[in-house]
mmCIF file of the N, C-alpha and C atoms, coordinates in Angstrom:
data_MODEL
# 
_entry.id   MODEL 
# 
loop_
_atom_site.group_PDB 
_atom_site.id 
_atom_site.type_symbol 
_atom_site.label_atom_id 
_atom_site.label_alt_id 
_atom_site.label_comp_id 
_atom_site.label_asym_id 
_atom_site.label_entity_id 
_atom_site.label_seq_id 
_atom_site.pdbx_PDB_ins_code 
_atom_site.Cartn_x 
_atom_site.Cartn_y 
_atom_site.Cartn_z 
_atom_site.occupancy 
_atom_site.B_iso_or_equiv 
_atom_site.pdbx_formal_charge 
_atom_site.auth_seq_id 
_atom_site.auth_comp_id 
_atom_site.auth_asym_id 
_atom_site.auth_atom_id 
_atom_site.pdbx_PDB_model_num 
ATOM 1   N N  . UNK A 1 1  ? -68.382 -28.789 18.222 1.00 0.00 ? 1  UNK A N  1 
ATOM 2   C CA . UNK A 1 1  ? -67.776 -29.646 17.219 1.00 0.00 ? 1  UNK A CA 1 
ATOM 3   C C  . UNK A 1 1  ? -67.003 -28.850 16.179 1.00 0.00 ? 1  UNK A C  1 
ATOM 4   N N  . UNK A 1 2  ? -67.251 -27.896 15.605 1.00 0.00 ? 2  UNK A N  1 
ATOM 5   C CA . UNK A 1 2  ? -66.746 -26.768 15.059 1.00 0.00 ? 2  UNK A CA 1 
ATOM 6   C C  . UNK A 1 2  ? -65.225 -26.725 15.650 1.00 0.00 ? 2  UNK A C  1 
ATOM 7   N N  . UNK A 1 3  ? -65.000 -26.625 16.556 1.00 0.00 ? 3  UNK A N  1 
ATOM 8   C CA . UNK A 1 3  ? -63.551 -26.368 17.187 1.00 0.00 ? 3  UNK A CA 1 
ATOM 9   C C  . UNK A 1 3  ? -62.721 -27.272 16.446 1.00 0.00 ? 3  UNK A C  1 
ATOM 10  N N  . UNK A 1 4  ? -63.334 -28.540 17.028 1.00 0.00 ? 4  UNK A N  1 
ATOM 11  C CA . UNK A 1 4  ? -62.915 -29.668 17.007 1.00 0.00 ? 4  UNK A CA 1 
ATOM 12  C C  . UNK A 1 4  ? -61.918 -29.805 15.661 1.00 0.00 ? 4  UNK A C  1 
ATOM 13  N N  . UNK A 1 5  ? -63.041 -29.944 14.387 1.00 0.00 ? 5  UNK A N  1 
ATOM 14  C CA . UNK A 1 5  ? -62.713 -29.786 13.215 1.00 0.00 ? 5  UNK A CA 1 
ATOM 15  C C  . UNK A 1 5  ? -61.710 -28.588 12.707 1.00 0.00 ? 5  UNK A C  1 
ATOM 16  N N  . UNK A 1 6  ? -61.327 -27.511 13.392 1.00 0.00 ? 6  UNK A N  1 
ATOM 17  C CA . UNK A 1 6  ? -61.015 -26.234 13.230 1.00 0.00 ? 6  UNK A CA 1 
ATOM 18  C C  . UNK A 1 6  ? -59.064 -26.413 13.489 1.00 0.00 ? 6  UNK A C  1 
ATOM 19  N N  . UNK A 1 7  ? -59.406 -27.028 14.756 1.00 0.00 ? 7  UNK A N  1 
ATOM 20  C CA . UNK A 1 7  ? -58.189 -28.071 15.254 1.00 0.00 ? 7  UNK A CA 1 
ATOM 21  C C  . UNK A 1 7  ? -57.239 -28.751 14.014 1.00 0.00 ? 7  UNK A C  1 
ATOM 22  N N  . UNK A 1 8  ? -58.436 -29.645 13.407 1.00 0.00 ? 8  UNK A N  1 
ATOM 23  C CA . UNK A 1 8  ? -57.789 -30.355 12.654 1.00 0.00 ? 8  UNK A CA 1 
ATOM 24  C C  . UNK A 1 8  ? -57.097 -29.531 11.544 1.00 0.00 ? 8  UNK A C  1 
ATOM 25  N N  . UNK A 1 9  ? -58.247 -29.274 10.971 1.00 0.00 ? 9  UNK A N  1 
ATOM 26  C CA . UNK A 1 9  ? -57.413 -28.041 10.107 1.00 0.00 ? 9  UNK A CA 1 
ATOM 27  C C  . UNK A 1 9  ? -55.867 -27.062 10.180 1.00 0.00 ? 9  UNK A C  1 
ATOM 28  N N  . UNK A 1 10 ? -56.013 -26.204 11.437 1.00 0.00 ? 10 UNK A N  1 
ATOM 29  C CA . UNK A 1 10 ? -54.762 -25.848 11.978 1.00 0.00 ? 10 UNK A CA 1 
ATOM 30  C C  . UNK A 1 10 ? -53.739 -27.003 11.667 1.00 0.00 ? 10 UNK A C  1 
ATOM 31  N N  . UNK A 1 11 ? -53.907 -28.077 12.349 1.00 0.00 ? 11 UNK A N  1 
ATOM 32  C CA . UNK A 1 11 ? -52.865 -29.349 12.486 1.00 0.00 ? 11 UNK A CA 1 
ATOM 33  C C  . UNK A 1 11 ? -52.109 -29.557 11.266 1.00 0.00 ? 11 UNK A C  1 
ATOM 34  N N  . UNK A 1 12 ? -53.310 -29.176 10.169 1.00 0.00 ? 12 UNK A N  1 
ATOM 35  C CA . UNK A 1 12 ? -52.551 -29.645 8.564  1.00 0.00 ? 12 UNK A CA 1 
ATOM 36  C C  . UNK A 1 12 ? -52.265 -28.801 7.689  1.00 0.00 ? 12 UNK A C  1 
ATOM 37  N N  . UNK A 1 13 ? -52.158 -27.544 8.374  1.00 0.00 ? 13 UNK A N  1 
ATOM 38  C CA . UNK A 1 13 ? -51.670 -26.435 7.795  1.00 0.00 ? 13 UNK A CA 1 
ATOM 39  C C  . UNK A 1 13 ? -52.632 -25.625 7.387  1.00 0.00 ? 13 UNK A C  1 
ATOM 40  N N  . UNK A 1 14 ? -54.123 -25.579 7.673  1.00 0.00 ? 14 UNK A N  1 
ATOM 41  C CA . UNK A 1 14 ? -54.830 -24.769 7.027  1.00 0.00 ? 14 UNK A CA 1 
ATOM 42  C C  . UNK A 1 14 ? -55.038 -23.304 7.824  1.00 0.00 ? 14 UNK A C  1 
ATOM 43  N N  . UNK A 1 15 ? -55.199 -21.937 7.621  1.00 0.00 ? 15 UNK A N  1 
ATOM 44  C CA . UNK A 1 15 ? -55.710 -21.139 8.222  1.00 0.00 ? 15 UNK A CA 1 
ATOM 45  C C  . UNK A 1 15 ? -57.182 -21.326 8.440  1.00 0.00 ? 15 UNK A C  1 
ATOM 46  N N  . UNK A 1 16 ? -58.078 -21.144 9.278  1.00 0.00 ? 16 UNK A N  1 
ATOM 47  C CA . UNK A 1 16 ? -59.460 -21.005 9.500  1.00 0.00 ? 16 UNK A CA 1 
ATOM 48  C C  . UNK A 1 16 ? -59.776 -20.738 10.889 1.00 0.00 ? 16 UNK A C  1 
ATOM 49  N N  . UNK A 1 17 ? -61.086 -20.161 11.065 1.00 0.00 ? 17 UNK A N  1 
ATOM 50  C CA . UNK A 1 17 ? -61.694 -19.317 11.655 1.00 0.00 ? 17 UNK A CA 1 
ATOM 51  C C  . UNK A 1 17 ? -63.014 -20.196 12.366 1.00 0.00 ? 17 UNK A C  1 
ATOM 52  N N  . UNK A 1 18 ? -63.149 -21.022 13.693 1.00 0.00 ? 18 UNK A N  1 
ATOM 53  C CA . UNK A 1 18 ? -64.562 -21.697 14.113 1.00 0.00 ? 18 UNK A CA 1 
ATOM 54  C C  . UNK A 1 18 ? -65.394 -20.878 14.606 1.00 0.00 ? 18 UNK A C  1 
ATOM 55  N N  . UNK A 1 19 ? -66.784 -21.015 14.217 1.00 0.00 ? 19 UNK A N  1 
ATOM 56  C CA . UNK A 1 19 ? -67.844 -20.772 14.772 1.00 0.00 ? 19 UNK A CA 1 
ATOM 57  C C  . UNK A 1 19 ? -68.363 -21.551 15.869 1.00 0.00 ? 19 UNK A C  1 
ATOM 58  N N  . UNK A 1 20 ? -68.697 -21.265 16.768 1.00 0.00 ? 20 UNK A N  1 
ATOM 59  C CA . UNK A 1 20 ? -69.536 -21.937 18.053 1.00 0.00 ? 20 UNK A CA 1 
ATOM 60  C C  . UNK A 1 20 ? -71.151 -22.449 17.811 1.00 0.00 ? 20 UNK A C  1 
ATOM 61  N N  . UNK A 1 21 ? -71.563 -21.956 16.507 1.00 0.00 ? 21 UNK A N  1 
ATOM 62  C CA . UNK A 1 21 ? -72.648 -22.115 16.144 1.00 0.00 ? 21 UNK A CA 1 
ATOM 63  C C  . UNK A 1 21 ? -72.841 -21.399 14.613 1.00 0.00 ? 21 UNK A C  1 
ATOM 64  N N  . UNK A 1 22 ? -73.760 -22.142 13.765 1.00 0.00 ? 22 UNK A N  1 
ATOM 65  C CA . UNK A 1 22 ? -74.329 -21.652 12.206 1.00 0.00 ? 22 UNK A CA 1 
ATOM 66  C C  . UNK A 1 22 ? -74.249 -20.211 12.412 1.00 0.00 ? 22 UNK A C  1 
ATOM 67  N N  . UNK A 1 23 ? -74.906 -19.481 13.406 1.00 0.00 ? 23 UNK A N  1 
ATOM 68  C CA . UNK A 1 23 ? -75.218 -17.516 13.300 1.00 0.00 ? 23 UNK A CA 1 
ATOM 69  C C  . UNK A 1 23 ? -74.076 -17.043 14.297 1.00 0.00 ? 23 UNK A C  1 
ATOM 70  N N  . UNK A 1 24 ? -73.244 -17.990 14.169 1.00 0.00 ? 24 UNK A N  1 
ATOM 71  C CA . UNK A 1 24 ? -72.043 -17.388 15.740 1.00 0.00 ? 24 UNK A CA 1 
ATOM 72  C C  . UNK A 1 24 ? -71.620 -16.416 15.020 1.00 0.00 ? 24 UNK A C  1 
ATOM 73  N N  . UNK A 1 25 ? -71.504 -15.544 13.722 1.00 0.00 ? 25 UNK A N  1 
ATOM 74  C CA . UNK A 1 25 ? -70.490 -15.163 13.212 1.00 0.00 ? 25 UNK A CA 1 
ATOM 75  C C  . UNK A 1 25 ? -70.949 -13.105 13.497 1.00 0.00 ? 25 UNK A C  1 
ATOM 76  N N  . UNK A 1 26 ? -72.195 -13.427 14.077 1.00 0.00 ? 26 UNK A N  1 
ATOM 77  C CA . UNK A 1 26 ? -72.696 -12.142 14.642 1.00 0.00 ? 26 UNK A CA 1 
ATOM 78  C C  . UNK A 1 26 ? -73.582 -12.723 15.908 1.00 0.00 ? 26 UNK A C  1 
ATOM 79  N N  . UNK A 1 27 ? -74.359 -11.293 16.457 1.00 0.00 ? 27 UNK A N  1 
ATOM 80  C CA . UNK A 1 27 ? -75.366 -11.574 18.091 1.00 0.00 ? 27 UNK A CA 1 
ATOM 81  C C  . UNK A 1 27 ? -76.599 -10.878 17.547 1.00 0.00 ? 27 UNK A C  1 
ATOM 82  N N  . UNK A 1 28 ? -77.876 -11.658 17.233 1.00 0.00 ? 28 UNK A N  1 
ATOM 83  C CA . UNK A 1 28 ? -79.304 -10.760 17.385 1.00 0.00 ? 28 UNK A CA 1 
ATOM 84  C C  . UNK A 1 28 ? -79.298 -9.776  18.807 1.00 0.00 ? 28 UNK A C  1 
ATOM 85  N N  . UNK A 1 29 ? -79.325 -10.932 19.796 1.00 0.00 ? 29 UNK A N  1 
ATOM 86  C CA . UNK A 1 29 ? -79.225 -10.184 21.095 1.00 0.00 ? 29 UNK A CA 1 
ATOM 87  C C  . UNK A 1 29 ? -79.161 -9.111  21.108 1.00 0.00 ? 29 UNK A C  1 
ATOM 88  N N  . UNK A 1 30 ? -77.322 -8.901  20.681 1.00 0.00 ? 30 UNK A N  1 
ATOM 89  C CA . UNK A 1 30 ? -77.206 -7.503  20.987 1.00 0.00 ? 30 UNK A CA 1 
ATOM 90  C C  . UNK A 1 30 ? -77.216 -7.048  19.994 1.00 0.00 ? 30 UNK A C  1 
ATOM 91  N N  . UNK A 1 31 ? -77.559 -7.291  18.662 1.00 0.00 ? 31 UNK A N  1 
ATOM 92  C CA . UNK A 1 31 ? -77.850 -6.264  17.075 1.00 0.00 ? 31 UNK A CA 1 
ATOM 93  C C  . UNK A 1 31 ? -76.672 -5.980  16.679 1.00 0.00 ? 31 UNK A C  1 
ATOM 94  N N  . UNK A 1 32 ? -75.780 -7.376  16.851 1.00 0.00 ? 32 UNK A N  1 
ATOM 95  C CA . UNK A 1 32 ? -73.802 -7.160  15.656 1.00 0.00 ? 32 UNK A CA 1 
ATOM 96  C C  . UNK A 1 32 ? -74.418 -8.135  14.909 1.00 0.00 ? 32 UNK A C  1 
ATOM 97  N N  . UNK A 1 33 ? -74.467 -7.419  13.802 1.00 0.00 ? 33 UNK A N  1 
ATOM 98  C CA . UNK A 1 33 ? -74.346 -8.288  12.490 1.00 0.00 ? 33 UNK A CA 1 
ATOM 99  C C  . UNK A 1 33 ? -73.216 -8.815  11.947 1.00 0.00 ? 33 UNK A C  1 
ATOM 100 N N  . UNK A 1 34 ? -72.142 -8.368  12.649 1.00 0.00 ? 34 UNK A N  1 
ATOM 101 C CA . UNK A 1 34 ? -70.766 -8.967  11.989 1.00 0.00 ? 34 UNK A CA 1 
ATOM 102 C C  . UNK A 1 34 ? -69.954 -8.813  13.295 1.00 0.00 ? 34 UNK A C  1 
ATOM 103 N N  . UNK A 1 35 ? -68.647 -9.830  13.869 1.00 0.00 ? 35 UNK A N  1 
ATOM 104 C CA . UNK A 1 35 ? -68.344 -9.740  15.464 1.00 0.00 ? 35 UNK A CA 1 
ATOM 105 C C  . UNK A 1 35 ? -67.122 -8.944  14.926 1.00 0.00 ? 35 UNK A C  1 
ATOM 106 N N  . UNK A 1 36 ? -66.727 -7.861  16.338 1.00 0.00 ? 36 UNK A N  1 
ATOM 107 C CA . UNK A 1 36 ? -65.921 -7.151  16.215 1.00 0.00 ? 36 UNK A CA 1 
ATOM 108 C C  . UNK A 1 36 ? -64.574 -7.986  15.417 1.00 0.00 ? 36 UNK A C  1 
ATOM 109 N N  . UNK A 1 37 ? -64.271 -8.948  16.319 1.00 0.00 ? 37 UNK A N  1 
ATOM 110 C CA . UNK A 1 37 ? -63.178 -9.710  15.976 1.00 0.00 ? 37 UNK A CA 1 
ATOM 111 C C  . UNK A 1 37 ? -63.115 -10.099 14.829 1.00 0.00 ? 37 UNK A C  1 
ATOM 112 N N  . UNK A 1 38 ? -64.011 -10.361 13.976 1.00 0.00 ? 38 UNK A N  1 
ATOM 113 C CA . UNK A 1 38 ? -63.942 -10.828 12.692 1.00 0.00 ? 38 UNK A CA 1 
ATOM 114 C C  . UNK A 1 38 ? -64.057 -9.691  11.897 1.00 0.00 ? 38 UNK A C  1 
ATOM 115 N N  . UNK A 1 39 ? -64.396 -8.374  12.040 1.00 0.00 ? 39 UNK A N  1 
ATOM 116 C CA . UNK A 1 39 ? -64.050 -7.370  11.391 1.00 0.00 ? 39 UNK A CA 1 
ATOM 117 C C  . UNK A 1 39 ? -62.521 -7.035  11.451 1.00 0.00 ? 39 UNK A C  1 
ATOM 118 N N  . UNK A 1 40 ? -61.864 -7.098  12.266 1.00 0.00 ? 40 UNK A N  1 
ATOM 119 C CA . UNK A 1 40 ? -60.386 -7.170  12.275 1.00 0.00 ? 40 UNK A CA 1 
ATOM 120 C C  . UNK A 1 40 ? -59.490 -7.657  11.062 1.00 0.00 ? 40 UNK A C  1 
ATOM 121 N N  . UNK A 1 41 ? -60.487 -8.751  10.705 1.00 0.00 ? 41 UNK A N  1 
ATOM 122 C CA . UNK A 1 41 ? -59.471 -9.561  9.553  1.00 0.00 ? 41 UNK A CA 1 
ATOM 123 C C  . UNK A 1 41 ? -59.355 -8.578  8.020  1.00 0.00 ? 41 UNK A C  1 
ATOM 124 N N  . UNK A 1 42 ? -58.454 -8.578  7.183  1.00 0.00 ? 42 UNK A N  1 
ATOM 125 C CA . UNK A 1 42 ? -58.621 -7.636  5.930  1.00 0.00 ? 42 UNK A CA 1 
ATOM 126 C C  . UNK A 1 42 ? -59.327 -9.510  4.805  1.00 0.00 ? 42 UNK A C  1 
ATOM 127 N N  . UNK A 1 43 ? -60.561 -9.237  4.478  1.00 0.00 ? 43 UNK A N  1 
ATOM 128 C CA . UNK A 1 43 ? -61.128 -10.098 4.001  1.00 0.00 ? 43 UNK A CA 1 
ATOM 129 C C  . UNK A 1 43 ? -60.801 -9.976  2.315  1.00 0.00 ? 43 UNK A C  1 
ATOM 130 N N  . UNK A 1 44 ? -60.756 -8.181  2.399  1.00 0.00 ? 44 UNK A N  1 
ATOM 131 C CA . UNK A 1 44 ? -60.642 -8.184  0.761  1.00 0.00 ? 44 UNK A CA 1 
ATOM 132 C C  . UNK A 1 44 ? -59.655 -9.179  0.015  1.00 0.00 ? 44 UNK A C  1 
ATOM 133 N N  . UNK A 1 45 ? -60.002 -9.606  -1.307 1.00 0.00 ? 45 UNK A N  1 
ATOM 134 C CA . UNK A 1 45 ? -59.579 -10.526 -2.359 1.00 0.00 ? 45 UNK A CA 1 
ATOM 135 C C  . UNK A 1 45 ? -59.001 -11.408 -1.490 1.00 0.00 ? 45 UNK A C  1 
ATOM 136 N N  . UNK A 1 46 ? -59.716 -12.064 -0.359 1.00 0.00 ? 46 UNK A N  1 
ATOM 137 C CA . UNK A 1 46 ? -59.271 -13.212 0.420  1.00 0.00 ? 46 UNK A CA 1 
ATOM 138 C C  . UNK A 1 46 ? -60.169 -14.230 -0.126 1.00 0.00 ? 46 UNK A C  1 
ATOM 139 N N  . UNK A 1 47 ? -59.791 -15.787 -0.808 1.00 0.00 ? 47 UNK A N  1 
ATOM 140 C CA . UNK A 1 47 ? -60.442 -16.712 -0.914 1.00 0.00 ? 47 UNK A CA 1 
ATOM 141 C C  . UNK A 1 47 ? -60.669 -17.173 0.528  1.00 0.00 ? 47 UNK A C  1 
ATOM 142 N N  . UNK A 1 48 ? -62.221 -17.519 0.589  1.00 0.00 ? 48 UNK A N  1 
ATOM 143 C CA . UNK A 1 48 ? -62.355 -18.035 1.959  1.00 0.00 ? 48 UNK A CA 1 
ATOM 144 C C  . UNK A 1 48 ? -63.764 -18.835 1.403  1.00 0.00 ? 48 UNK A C  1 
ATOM 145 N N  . UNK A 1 49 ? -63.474 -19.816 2.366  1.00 0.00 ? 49 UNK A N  1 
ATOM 146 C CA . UNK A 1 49 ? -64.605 -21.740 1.831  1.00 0.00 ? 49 UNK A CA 1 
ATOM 147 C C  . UNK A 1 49 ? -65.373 -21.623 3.687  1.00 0.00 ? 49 UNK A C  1 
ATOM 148 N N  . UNK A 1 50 ? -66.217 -21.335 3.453  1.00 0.00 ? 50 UNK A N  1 
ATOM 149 C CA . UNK A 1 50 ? -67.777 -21.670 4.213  1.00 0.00 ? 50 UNK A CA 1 
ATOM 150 C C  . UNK A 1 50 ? -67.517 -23.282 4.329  1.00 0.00 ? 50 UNK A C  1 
ATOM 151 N N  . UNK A 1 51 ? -67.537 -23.803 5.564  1.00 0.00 ? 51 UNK A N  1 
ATOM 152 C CA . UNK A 1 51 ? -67.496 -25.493 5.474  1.00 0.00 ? 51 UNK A CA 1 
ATOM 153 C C  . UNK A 1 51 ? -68.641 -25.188 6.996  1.00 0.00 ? 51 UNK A C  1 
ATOM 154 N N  . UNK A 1 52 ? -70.001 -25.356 6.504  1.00 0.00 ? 52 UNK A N  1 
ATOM 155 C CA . UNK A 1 52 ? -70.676 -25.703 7.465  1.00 0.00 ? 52 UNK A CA 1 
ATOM 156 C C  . UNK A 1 52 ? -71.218 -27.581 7.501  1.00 0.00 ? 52 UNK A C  1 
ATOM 157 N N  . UNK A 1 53 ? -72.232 -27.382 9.076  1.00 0.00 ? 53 UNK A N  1 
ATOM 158 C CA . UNK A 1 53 ? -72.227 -28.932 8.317  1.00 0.00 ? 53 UNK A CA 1 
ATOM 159 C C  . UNK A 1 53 ? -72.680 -29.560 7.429  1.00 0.00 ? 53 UNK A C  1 
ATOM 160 N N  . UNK A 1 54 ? -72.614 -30.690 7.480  1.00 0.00 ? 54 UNK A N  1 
ATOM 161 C CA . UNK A 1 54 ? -73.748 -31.345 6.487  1.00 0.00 ? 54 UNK A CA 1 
ATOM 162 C C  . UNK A 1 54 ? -75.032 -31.664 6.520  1.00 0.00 ? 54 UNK A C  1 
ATOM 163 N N  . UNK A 1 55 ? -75.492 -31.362 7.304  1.00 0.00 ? 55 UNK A N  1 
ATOM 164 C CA . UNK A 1 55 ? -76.707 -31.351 8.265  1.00 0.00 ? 55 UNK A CA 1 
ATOM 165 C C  . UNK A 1 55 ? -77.545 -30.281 7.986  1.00 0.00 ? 55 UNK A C  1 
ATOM 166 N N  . UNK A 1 56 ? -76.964 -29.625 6.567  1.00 0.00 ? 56 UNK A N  1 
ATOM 167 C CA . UNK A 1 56 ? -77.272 -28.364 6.448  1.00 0.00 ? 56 UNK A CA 1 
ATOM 168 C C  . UNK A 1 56 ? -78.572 -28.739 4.893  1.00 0.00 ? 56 UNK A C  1 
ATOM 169 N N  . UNK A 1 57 ? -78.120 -30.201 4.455  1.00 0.00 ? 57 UNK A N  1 
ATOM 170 C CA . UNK A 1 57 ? -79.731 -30.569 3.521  1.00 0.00 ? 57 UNK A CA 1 
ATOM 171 C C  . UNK A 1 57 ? -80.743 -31.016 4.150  1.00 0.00 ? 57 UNK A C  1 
ATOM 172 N N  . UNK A 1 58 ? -80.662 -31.118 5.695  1.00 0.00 ? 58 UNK A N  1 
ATOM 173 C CA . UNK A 1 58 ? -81.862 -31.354 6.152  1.00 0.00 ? 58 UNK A CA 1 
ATOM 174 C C  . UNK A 1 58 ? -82.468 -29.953 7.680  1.00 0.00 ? 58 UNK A C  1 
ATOM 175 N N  . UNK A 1 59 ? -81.445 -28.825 7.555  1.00 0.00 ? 59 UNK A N  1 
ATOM 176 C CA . UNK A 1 59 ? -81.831 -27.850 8.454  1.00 0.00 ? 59 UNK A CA 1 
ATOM 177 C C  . UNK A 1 59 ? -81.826 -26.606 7.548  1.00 0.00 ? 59 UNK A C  1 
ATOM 178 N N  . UNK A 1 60 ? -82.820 -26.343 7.324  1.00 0.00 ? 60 UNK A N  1 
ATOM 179 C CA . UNK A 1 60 ? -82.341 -24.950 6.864  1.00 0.00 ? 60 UNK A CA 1 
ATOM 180 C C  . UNK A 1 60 ? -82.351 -23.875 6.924  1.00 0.00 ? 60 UNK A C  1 
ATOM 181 N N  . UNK A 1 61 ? -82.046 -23.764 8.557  1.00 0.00 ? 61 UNK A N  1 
ATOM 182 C CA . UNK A 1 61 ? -81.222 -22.488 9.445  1.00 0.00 ? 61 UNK A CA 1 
ATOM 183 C C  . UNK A 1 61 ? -79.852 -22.765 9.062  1.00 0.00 ? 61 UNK A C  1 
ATOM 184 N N  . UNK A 1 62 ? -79.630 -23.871 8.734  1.00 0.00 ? 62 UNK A N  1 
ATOM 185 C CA . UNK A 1 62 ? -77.977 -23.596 8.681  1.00 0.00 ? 62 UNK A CA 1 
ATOM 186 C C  . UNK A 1 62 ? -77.603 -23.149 7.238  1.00 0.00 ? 62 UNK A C  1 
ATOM 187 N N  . UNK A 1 63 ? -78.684 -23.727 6.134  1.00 0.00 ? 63 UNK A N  1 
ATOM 188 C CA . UNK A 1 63 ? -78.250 -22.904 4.484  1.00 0.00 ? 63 UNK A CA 1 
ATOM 189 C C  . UNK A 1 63 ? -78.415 -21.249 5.106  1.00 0.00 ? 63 UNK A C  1 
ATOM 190 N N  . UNK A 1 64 ? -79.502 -20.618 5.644  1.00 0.00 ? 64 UNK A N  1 
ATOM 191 C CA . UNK A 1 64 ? -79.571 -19.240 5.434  1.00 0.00 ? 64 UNK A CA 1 
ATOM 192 C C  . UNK A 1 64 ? -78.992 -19.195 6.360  1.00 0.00 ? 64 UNK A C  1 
ATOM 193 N N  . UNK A 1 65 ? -77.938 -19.437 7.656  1.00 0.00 ? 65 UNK A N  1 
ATOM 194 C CA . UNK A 1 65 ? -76.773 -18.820 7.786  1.00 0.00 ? 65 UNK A CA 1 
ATOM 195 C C  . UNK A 1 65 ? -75.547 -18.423 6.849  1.00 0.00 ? 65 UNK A C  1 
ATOM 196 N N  . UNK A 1 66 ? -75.542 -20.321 6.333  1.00 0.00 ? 66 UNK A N  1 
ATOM 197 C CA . UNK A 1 66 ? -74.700 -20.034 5.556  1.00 0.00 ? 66 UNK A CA 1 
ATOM 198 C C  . UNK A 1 66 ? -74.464 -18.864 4.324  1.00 0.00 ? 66 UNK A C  1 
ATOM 199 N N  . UNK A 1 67 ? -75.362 -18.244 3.701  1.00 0.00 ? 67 UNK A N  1 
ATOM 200 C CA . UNK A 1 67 ? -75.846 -17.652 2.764  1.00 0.00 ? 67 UNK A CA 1 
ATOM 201 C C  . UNK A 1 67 ? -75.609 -16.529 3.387  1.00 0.00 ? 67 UNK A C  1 
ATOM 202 N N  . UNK A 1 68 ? -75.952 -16.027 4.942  1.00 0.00 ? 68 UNK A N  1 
ATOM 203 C CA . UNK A 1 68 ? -75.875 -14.760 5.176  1.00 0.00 ? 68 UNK A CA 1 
ATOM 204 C C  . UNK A 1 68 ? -74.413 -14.137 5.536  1.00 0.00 ? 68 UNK A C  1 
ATOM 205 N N  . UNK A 1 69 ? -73.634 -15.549 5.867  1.00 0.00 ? 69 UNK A N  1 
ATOM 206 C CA . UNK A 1 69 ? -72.190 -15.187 6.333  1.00 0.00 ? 69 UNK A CA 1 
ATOM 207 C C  . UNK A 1 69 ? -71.458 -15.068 4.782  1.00 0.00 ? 69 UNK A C  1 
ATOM 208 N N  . UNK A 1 70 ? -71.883 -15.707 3.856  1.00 0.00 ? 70 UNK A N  1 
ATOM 209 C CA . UNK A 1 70 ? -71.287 -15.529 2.709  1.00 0.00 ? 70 UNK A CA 1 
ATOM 210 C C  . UNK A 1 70 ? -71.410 -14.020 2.336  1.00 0.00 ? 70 UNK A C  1 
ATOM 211 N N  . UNK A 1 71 ? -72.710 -13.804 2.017  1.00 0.00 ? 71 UNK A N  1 
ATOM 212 C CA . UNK A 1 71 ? -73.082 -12.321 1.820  1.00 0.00 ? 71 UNK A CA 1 
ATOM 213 C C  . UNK A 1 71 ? -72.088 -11.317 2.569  1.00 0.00 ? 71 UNK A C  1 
ATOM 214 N N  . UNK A 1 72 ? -72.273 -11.700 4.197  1.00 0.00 ? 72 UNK A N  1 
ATOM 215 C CA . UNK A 1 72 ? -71.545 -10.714 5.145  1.00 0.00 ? 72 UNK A CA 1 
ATOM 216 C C  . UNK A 1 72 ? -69.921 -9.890  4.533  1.00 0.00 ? 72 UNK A C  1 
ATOM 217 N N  . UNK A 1 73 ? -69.213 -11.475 3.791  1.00 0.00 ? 73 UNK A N  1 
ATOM 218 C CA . UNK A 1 73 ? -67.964 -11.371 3.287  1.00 0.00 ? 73 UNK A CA 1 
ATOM 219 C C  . UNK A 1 73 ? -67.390 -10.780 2.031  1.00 0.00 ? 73 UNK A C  1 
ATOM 220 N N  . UNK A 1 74 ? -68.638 -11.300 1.280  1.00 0.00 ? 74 UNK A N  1 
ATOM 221 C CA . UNK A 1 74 ? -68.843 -10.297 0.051  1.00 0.00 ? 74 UNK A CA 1 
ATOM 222 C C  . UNK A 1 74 ? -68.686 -9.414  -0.221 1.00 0.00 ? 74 UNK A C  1 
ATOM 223 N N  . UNK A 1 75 ? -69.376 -8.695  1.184  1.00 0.00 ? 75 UNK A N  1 
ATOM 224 C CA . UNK A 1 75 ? -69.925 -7.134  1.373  1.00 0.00 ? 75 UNK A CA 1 
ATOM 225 C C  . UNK A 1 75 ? -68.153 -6.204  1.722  1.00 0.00 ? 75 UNK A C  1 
ATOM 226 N N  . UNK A 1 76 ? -67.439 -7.560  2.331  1.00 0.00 ? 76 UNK A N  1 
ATOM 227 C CA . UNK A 1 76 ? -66.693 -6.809  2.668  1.00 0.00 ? 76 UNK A CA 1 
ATOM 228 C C  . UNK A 1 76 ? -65.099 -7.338  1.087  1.00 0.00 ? 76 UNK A C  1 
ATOM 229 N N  . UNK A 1 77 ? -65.742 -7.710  0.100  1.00 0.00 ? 77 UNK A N  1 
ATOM 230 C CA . UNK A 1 77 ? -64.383 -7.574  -0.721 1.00 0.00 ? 77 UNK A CA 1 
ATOM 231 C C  . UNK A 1 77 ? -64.102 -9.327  -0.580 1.00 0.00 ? 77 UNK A C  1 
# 
């Protein structure tokens, strides 16, 4: 669903970036805390808006994703 919405965005002029999932934005699996591809981007003094779902006042795996991808970005400027 992420795409989906990601779509729309593009359509109306927005830049943004979908996740496939709340922790898509790294792999436990394989121990990336941050995906190559998204290290690519220059994040510094980039405004960037976290739009996870809303589903996120009643799960809250998706606040401490959210929280950790924020952090992730932080870290980087």
């Amino acid at each position: 669903e992420g795409e989906k919405k990601a779509l729309c965005l593009l359509k109306n002029g927005f830049n943004c970036i979908a996740l496939g999932g709340a922790w898509n934005f790294g792999s436990r699996k394989k121990k990336i805390e941050f995906l190559p591809e998204l290290e690519e981007f220059k994040w510094q003094k980039r405004k960037v808006y976290i739009c996870y779902d809303s589903d996120a006042i009643y799960n809250n795996s998706v606040v401490m994703a959210e929280l950790e991808l924020a952090i992730k970005l932080w870290q980087r400027g």
